[in-house]
C-alpha positions as CSV (number, residue, x, y, z in Angstrom):
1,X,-10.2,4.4,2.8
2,X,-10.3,1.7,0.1
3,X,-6.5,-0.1,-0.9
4,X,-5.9,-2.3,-4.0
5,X,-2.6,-3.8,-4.3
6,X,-2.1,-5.1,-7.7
7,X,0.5,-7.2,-9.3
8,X,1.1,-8.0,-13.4
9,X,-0.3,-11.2,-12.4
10,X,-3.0,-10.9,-10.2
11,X,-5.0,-8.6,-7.8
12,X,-3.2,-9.5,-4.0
13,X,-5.7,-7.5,-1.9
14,X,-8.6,-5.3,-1.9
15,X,-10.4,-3.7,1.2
16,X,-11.2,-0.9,3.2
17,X,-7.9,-0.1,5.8
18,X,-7.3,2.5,8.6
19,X,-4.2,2.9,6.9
20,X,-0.7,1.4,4.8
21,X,2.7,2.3,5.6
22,X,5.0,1.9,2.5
23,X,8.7,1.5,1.5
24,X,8.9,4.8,-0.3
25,X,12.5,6.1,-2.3
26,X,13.5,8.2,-0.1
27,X,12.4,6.2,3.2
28,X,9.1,4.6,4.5
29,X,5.6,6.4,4.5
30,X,2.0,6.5,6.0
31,X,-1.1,7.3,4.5
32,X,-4.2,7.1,6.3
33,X,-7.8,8.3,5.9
34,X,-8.5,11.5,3.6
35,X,-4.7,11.6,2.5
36,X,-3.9,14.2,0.1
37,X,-3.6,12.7,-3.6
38,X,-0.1,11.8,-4.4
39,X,2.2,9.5,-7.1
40,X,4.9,8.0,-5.5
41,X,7.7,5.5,-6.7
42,X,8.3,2.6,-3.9
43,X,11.8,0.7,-3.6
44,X,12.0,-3.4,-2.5
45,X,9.9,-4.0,1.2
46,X,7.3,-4.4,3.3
47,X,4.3,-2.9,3.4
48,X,2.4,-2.9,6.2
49,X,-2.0,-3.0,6.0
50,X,-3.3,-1.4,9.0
51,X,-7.0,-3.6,8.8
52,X,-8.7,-1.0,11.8
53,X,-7.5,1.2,14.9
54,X,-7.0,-2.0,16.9
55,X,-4.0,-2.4,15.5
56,X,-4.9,-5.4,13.3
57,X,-2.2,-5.8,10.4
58,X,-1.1,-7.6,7.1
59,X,1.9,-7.3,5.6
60,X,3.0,-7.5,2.0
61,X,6.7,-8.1,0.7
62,X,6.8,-6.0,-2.7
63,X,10.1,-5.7,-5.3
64,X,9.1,-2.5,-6.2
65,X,6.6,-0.1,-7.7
66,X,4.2,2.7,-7.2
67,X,1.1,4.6,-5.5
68,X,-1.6,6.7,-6.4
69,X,-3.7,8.1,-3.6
70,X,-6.8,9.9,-5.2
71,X,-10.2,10.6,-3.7
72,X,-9.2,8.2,-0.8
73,X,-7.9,5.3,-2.2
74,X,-4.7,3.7,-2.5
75,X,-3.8,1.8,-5.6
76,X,-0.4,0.3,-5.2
77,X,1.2,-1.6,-8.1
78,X,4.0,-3.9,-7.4
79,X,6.4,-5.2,-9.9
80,X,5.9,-8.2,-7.5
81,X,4.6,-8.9,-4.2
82,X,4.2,-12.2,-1.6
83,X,1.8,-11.7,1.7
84,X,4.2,-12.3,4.7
C-alpha cells in the first residue's frame, strides 16, 4: 500500500509500506494492506512505518491530525510532525 504523510509545510514521507500503526483518539491502530477505507482523527504520538515484513521501521512524532485510507492508501495529515 502507498502512505503520504503530509504536514502544512511540507510533504515528510511518501512510499509504499507493509503497514503504519497510529495514535488514534480512542487508542493506537494498525492498517495494513487492503484495509477497509476509513476517516480517522489522531491525538499527539508516534507513528510507526512498517517499510516490509522484515520488520524494517520508521517512526514519525506527530501533534495531531487525521487519516484517510481509500483504495489502499494512507494519507495522514499532521498538524505537525518530526521523524524520530
Amino acid at each position: 500500500m502507498t502512505l503520504e504523510i503530509l504536514t502544512p509545510e511540507r510533504k515528510l514521507y511518501s512510499g509504499n509500506v507493509y503497514g503504519v500503526l497510529m495514535p488514534g483518539i480512542s487508542g493506537m491502530f494498525e492498517v495494513l494492506d487492503k484495509h477497509a477505507p476509513l476517516v480517522s482523527a489522531l491525538r499527539p504520538g508516534r507513528v510507526k512505518v512498517l517499510k516490509d515484513k522484515s520488520n524494517s521501521t520508521l517512526s514519525f512524532d506527530i501533534t495531531g491530525g487525521f487519516v484517510e485510507v481509500l483504495n489502499n492508501k494512507v494519507t495522514l495529515l499532521a498538524e505537525g510532525a518530526t521523524e524520530a
